[in-house]
BABAFI-119800 format. One record per residue: residue in three letters; x, y, z of N, C-alpha, C in turn. Coordinates in steps of 0.001 Angstrom, whole numbers, padded with zeros to 6 digits, always signed. Layout:
ALAXYZXYZXYZ ...
end
This chain:
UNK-000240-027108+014558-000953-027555+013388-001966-026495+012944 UNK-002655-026060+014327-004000-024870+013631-002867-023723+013350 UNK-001930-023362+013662-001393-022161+013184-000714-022214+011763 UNK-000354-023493+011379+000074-024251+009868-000890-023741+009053 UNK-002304-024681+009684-003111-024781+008700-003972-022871+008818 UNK-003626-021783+009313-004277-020695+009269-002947-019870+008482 UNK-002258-019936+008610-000668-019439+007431-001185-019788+005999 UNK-001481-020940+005750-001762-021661+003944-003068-021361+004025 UNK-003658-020870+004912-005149-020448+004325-005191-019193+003911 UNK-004542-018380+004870-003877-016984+004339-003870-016551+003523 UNK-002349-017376+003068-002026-017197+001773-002817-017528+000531 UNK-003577-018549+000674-004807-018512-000101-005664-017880-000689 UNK-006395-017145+000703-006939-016440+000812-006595-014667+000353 UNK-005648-014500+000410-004735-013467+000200-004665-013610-001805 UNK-004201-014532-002304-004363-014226-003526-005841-014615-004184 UNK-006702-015117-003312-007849-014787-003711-008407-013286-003912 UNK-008058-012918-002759-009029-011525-002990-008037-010565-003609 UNK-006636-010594-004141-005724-009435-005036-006604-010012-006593 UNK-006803-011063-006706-008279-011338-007788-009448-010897-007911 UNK-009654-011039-006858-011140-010509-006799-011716-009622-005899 UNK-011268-009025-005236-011093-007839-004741-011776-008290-002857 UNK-012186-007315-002547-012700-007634-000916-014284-006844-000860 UNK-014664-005949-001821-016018-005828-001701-017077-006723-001708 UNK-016962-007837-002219-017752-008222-002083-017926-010369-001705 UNK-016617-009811-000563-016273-011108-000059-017212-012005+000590 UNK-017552-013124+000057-018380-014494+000579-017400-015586+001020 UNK-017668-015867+002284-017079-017203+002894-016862-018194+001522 UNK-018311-018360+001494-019018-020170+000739-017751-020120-000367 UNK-017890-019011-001217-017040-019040-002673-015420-018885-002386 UNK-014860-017804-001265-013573-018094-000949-013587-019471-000700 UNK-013679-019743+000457-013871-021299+001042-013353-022430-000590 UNK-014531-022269-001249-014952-023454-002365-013199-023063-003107 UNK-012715-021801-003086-011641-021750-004341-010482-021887-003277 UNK-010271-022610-001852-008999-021883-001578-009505-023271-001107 UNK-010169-024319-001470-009478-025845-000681-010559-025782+000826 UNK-011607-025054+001102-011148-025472+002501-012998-025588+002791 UNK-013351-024596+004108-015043-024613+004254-014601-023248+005162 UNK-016384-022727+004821-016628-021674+005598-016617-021342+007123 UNK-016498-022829+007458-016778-023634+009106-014960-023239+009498 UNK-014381-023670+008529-012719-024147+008979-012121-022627+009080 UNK-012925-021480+008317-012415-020144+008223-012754-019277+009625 UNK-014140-019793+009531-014208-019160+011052-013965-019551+011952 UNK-013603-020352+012363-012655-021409+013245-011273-020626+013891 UNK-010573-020594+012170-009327-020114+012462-009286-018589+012532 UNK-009894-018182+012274-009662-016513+012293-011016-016062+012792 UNK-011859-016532+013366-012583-016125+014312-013869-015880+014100 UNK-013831-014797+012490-014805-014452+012614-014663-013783+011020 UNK-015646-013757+010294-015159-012969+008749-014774-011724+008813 UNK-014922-010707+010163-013842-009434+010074-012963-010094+010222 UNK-012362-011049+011412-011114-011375+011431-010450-011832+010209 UNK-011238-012408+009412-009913-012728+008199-009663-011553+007626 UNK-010835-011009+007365-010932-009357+006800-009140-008636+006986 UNK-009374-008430+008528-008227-007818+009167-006712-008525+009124 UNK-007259-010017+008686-006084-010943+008546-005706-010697+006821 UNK-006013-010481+006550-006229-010261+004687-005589-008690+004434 UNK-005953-007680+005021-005004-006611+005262-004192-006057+005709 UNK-003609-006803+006684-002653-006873+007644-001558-007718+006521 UNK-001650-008879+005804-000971-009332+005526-000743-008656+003827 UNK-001470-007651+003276-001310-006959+001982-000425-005805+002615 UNK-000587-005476+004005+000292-003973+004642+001446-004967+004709 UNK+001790-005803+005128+003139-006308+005226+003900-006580+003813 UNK+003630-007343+002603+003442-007179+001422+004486-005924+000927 UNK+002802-004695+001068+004041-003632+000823+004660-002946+001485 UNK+005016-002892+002349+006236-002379+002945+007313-003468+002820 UNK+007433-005065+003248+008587-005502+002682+009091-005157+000859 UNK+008336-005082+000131+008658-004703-001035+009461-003211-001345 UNK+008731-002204-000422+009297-001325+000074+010756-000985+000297 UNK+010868-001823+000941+012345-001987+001969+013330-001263+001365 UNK+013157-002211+000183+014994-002194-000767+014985-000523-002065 UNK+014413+000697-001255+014429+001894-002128+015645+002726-001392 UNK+016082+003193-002711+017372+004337-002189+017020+005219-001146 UNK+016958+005078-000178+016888+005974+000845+018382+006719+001109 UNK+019003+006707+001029+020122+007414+001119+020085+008515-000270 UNK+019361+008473-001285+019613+009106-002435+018977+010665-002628 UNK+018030+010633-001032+017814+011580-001260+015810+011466-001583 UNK+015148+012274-000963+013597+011960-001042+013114+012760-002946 UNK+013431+013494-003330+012983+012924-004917+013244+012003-005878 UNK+014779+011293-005615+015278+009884-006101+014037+008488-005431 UNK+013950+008516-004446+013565+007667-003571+011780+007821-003703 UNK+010829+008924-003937+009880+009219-004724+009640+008411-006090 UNK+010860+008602-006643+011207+008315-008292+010660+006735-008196 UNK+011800+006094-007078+011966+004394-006834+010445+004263-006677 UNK+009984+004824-005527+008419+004550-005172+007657+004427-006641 UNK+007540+005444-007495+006536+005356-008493+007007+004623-009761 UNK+008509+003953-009822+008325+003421-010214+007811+001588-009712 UNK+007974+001429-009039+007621+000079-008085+006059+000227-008278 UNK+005221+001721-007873+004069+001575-008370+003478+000968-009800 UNK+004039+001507-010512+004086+001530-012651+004594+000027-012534 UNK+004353-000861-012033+005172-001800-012177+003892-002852-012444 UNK+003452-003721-013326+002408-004605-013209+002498-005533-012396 UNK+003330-005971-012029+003221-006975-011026+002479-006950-009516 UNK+002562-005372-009363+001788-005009-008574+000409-004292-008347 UNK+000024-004198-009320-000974-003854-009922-002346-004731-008682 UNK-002528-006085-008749-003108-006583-007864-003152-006120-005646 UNK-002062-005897-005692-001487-005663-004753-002345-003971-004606 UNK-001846-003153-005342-002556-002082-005195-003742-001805-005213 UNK-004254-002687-006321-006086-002388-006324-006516-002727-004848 UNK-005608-004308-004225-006851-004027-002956-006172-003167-002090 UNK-005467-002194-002254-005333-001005-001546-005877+000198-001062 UNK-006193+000204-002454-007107+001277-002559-008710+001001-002497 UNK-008881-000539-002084-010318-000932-002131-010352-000607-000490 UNK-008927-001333-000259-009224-000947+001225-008978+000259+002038 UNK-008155+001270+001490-007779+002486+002053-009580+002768+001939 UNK-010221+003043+001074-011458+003076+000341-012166+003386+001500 UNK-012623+001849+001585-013198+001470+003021-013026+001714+004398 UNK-011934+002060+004850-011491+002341+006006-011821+004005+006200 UNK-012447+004900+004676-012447+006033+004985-013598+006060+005411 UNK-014480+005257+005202-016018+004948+004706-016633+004579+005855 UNK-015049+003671+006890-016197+003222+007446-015116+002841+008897 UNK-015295+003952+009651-014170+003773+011060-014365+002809+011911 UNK-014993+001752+011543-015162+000662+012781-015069-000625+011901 UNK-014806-002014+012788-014864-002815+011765-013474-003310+011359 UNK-013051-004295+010344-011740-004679+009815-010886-003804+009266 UNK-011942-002237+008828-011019-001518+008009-010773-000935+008874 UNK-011115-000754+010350-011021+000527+010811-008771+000671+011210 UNK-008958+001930+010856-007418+002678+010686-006656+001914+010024 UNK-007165+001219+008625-006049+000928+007901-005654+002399+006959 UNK-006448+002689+006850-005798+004154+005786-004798+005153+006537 UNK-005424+005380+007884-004273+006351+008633-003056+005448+008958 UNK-003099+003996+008559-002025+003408+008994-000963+003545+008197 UNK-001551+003294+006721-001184+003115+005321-000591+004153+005177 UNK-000959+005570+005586-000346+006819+005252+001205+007131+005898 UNK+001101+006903+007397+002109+006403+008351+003023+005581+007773 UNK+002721+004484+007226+003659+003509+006758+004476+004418+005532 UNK+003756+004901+004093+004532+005525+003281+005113+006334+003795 UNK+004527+007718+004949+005579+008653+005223+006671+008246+006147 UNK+006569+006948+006439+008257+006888+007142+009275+005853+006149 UNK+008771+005553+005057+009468+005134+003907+009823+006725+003349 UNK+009129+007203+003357+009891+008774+002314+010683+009908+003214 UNK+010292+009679+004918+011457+010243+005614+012723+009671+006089 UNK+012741+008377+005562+013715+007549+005585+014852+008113+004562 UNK+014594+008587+003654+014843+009085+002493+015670+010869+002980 UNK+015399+011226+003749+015483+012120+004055+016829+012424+005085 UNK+017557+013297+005207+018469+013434+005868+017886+014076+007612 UNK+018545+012660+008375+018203+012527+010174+017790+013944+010791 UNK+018955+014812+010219+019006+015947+011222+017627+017089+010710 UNK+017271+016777+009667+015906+017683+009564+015069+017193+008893 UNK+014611+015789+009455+013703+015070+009157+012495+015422+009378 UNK+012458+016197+011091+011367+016366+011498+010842+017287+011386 UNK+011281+018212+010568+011371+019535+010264+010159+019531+009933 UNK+009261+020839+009664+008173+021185+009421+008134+021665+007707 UNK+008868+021821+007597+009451+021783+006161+009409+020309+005390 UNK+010573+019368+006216+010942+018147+005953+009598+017199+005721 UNK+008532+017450+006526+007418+016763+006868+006075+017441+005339 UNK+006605+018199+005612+005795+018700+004186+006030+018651+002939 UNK+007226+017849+002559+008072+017581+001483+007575+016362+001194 UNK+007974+015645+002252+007620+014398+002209+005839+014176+001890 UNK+004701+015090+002394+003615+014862+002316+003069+015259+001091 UNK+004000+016300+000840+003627+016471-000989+004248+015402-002236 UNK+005286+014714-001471+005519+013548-002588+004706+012475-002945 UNK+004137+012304-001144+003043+011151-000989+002156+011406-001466 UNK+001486+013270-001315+000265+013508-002209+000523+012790-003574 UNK+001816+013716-004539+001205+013566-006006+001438+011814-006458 UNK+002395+011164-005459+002238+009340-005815+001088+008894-005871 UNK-000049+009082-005204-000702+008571-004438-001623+009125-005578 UNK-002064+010476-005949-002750+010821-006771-002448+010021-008449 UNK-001887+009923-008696-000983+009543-009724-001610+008001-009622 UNK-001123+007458-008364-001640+006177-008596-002904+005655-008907 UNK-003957+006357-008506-005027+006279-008666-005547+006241-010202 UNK-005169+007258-010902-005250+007885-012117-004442+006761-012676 UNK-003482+006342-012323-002831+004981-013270-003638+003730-013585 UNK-003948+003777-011867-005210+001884-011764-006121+002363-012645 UNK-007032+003766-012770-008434+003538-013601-008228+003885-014982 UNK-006371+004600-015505-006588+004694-016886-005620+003783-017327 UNK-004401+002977-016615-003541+002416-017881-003073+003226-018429 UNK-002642+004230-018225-001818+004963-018631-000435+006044-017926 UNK+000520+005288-018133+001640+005096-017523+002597+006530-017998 UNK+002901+006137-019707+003099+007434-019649+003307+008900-019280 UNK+001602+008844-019352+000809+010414-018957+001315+010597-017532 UNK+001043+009380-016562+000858+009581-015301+002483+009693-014902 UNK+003557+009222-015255+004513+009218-015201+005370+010476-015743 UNK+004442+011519-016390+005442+012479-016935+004671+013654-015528 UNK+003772+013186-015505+002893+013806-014157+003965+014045-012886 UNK+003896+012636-012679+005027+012819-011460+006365+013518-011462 UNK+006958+013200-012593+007933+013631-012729+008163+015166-012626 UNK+007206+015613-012981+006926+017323-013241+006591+017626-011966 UNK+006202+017271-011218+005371+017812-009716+006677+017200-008875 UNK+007269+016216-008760+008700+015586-008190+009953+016620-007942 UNK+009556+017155-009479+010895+018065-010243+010402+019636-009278 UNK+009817+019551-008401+009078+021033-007530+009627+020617-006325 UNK+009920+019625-005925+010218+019333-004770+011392+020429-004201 UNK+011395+021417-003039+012495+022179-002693+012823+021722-000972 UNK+013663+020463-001380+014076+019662-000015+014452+020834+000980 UNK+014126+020902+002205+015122+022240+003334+016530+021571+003240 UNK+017301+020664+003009+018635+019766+003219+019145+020318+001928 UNK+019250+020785+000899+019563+020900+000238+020349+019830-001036 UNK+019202+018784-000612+019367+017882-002131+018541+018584-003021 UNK+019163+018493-004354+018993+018414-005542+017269+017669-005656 UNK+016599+018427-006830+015112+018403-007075+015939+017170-008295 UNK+014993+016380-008858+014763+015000-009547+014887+016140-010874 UNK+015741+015590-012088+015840+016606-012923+014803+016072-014158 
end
């Protein structure tokens, strides 16, 4: 039953703060909008880092299942391509802001709920974009730097998307810095 009732608080809780972000999270007011009390939160998750950590743990799962379904076989500037566009995508738009609220924080501040979500976060994209990549020189020092320059200019890009709304611009961005990509495997650069 307490593990029922800490799942639907979650989730609650979880599209509370892709609303309203996590800087400046209060029990009393989550609590009041998600049905429940500040008593019943710390109860179930221990402690307000713990939901903290329960609240980003469950936005890292989020995106990487969303993740999942990108051409990885197509080759890491196709599969780049998939990534930014899934980024450009509004639906996720929420999803990302508290990403970057929380990558944010975790740079800010190594102890605590955030601590190693950003080095986690980074880990997580680069084995989505060496997935992408052909087995036998994945690990390549080459391969690894391909991949870290795709993640750079996404990642830059994304940023520049959340604070301007502008998709376009940021999208002809990528495409141009994508189109540099010189895989060691010899796929084809994104034309």
């Amino acid at each position: 039953m307490t593990s029922g009732r800490r799942a639907e608080l979650l989730e609650l809780a979880y599209a509370y703060v892709r609303e309203h972000g996590l800087s400046d999270l209060s029990l009393r007011p989550l609590a009041a909008a998600i049905g429940s009390s500040p008593r019943v939160l710390l109860f179930l998750f221990e402690s307000k880092d713990g939901l903290v950590k329960a609240l980003l743990a469950r936005a890292r799962a989020e995106e990487l299942a969303l993740l999942e379904g990108l051409p990885a076989a197509a080759g890491l500037p196709a599969a780049s391509e998939a990534v930014w566009r899934w980024l450009c995508a509004d639906a996720h738009r929420p999803l990302l802001r508290l990403w970057v609220e929380a990558y944010a924080r975790s740079l800010a501040d190594s102890s605590g709920p955030w601590s190693g979500f950003a080095a986690a976060t980074v880990a997580d994209w680069l084995a989505v974009l060496a997935a992408s990549q052909p087995a036998a020189t994945r690990d390549s020092r080459e391969a690894v730097a391909e991949r870290t320059a795709a993640l750079a200019v996404l990642r830059g890009a994304l940023l520049d998307l959340l604070a301007t709304g502008d998709i376009e611009r940021t999208t002809a961005a990528v495409h141009r810095q994508l189109g540099t990509l010189r895989p060691a495997t010899g796929q084809n650069a994104v034309p």
